[in-house]
N, C-alpha and C positions, 0 to 999 in steps of 0.2 A: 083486200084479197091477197093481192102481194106479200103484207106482214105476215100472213095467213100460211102461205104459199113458204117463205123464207123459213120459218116458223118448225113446219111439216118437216122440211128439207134437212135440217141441225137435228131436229132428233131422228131422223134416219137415218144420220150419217153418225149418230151415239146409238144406233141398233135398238131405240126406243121406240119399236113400230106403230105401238097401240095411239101415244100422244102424236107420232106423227101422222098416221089418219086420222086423228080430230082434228090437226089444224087441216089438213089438206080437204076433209070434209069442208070445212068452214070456207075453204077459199073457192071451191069446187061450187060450192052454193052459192055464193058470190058472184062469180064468176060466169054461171049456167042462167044465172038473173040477167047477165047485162049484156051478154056476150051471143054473141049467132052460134047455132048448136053447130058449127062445123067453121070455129075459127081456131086460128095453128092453140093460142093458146091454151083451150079447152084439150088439146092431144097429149101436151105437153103436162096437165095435169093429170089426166087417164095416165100416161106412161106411167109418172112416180108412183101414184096408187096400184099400177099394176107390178110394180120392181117389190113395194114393199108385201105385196100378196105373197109374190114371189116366195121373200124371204122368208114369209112364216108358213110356208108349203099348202096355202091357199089356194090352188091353183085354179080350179074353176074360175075364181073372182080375179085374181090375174091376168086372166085368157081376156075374159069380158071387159077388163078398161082395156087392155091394149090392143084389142081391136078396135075400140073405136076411136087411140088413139092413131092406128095403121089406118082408119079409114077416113079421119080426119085427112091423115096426111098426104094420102094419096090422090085426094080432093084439090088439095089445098096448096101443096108442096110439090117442088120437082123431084122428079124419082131420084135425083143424087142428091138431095139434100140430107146435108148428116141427121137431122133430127127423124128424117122418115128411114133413112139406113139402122139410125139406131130401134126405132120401134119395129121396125123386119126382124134384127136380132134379137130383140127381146120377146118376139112372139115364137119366133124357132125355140129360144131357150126352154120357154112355157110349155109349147106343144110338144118336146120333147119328152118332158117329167109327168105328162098328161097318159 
């Protein structure tokens, strides 16, 4: 899942969105297999899948991972933790262009 995960992460960062939600699919399923549906990790997945929505003006399917990245995190995480500061601002970003 992690190769999976890193994978995802390289072609996002070469604005290849399509290949990087298959690998993050692939990690995502991996992942939603072994992992408790409300661990930090699965958040941290929803967020990338929802940045790369983002990018290709998806927005609907954006909204939908990174809230349940925000609700993982709010669960999960301290409310000043960067990872749940960062998916507040990626859900104001989303609801914005909504």
């Amino acid at each position: 899942a992690t190769t999976y995960m890193n994978l995802g992460e390289t072609y996002r960062e070469m604005k290849d969105y399509t290949t990087a939600l298959t690998y993050y699919q692939k990690g995502l399923n991996i992942r939603e297999e072994k992992l408790a549906k409300t661990h930090p990790d699965l958040a941290v997945i929803y967020h990338n899948m929802s940045k790369i929505y983002f990018s290709t003006q998806k927005y609907s399917m954006a909204m939908k991972y990174v809230q349940q990245a925000v609700e993982i995190g709010q669960e999960k995480l301290s409310s000043t933790h960067p990872h749940l500061v960062e998916y507040r601002e990626t859900f104001e970003k989303i609801r914005e262009k909504q």
